[in-house]
NUTILUM-779736 format. One record per residue (C-alpha): x, y, z; residue in one letter. Coordinates in steps of 0.001 Angstrom, whole numbers, plus 500000, padded with zeros to 6 digits. Layout:
BEGIN
XYZA/...
END
This chain:
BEGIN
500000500000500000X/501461503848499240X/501284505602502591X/500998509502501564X/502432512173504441X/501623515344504122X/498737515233501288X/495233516758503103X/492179514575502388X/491206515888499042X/487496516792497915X/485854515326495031X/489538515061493365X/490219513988489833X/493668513234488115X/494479515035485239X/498357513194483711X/500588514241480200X/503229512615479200X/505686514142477287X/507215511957474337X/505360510277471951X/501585511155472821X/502704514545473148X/502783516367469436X/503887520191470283X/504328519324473552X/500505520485473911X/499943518078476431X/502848517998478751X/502815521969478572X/499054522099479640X/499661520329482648X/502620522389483295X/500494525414482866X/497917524008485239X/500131523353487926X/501641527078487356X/498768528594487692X/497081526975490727X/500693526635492777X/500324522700492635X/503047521330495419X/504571517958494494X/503903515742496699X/505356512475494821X/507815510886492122X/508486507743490998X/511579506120491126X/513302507168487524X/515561503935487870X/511894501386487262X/511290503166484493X/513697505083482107X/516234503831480131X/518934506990480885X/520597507049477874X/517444507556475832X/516409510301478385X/519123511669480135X/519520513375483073X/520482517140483302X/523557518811485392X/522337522184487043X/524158524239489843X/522172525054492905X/524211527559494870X/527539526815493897X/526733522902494034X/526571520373490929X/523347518630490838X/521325516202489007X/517852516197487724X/516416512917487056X/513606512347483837X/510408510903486265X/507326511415486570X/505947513838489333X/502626513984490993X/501614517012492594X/498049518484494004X/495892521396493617X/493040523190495189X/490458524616492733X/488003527097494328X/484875528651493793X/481199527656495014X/482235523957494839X/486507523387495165X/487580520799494066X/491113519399493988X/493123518046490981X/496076515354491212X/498410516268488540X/500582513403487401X/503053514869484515X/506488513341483589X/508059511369480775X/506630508268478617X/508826505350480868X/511068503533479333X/510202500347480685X/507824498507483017X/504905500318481724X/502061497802483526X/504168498302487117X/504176502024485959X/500230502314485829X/499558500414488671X/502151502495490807X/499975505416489355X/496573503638489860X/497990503150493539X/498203506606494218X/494734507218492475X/492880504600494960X/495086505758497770X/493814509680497239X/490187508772496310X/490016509688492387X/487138509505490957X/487960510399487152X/491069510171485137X/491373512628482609X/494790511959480381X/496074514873477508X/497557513675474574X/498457515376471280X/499096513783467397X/499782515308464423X/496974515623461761X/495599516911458636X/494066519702460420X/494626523754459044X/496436525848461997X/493713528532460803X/491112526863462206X/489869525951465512X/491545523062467565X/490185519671466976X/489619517669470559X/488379514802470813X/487449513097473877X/487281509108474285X/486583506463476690X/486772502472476688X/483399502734479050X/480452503090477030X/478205504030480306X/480660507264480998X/480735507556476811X/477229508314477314X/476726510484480878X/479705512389479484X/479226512799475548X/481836510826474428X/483483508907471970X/483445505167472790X/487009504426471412X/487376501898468370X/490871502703467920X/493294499464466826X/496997499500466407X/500028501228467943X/499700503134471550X/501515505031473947X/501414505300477526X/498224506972477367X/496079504529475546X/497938501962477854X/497103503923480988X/493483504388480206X/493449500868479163X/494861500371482953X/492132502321484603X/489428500686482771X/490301497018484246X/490892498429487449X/487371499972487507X/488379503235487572X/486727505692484977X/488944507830482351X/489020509811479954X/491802510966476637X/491529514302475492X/493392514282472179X/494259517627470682X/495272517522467065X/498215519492466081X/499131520229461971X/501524517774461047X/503688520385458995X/504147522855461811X/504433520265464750X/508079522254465985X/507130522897469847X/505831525088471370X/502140524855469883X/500266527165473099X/497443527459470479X/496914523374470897X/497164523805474830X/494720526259474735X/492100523867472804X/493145520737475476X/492306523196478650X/489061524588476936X/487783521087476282X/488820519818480508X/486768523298481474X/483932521449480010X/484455518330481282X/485024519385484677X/482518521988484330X/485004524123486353X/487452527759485283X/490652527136484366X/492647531062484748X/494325531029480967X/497025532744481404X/499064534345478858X/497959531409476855X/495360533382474266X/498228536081473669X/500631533104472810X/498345530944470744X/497641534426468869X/501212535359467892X/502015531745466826X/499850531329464691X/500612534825463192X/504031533829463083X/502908530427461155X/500479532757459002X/503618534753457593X/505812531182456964X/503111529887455181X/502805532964453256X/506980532827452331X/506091529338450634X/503264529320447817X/503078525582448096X/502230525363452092X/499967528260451079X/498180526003449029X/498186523054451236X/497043525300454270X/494010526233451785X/493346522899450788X/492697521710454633X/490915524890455675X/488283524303452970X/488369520384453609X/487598521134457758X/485268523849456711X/483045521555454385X/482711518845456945X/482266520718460107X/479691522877459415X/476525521446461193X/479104521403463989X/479889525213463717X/476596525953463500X/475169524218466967X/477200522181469741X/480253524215469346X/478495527664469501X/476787526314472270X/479618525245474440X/481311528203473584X/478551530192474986X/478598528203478288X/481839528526478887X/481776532358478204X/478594532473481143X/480934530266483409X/483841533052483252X/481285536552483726X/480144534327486724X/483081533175488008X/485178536591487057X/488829537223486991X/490875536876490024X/490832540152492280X/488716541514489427X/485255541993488269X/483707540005485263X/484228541754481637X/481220542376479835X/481177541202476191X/482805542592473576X/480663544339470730X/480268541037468580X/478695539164471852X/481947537330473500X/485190539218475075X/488199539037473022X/489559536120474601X/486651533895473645X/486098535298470313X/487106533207466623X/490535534445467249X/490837532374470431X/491017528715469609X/488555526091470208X/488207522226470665X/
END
């Protein structure tokens, strides 16, 4: 059994993991995480032991000085906690590390441990691949589940997916035998612009867990940086008459089949999670009103979507 010191009994917590490496296109998912556990303070509370699971010379450690002293940072994985307020707090368990090595059935159980141990009730894991998808356009996120009972209380995808995985299909395949429900929120990122960082792909992966956890997730500096890169893609693009072309291609493929969508559900969650921010408001702050097209700039067709 893992005996936790120092971890307060959480309320109605859920753990959200990333793994950088494979599942991890842009490092959208990983960085998400990251950005999570920025902006609520998360304090790690656990790591696992890097020699189970990583082959060091495939990810090696790093050599920093700490006050005139050599020392060495291990790849692991790190689990760490945070409090979300508001009328109904909440706390998340943030696992985010490396794609092991090694070992990776002792490496989900050693995480299921600590999920049984803390009381989760949900496990949400990120993950990012590259796709045929325009970085004009919205974020595609799609959200899947093995359970077809939480495919359908949640609005789900009931995942047919065959052939290779990562640790995140593995781990959610790990949590469904153990009786635990999750989730994979899978962000796609354009497969010829898939150089990290990709903050416009983090955004969509955080947008899409808002509505899952029906909870306000503070964004940051994220809209500003998912706005100037894909400015900054906009102008390469422009430099090269064939990407131009390709970029044009996509944009009018996505635009043709999504949209019903554009039209309905995603105006619609959109909206909701505009009402959740006015309610909630900005920290130390009071709520903007909406911008002269009907959302605040942040939420507008410049910010992007899932």
């Amino acid at each position: 059994m893992i005996e936790l010191e120092g971890v307060p009994e959480l309320i109605d917590p859920v753990m959200v993991a990333a793994f950088e490496g494979w599942n991890d296109a842009g490092d959208a998912a990983s960085t998400a995480v990251a950005h999570l556990e920025r902006e609520w303070k998360g304090e790690v509370f656990a790591a696992l032991d890097a020699e189970d699971y990583y082959d060091f010379q495939v990810n090696r450690p790093t050599v920093f000085m700490d006050g005139g002293v050599r020392k060495i940072t291990w790849p692991t994985t790190r689990l760490s906690v945070v409090r979300v307020g508001g009328d109904k707090p909440r706390d998340l368990v943030l696992v985010r590390g490396i794609e092991p090595s090694m070992r990776w059935r002792s490496f989900c159980n050693e995480l299921l441990g600590f999920a049984h141990e803390l009381g989760v009730e949900l496990v949400v894991i990120l993950g990012a691949l590259l796709g045929d998808t325009p970085h004009t356009r919205p974020v595609p996120v799609s959200g899947v589940t093995s359970d077809p009972d939480l495919a359908r209380r949640m609005d789900l995808e009931e995942t047919k997916y065959e052939g290779p995985t990562g640790i995140v299909g593995v781990l959610q395949e790990a949590c469904t035998h153990a009786g635990v429900p999750a989730v994979s929120l899978w962000a796609a990122v354009p497969h010829y612009v898939s150089q990290p960082p990709n903050p416009k792909a983090t955004l969509a992966l955080l947008n899409r867990l808002e509505d899952l956890l029906d909870l306000r997730i503070p964004q940051g500096e994220l809209p500003e940086d998912a706005r100037a890169w894909q400015v900054g893609v906009d102008q390469l693009a422009a430099e090269d008459s064939e990407v131009a072309e390709y970029v044009q291609t996509l944009e009018e493929a996505r635009d043709t089949a999504e949209l019903p969508e554009a039209s309905g559900e995603a105006i619609a969650r959109e909206f909701e999670r505009y009402l959740r921010r006015r309610d909630v408001g900005p920290p130390g702050g009071k709520p903007r009103p909406p911008a002269a097209g009907g959302l605040p700039k942040d939420e507008d067709e410049d910010n992007p979507d899932d």
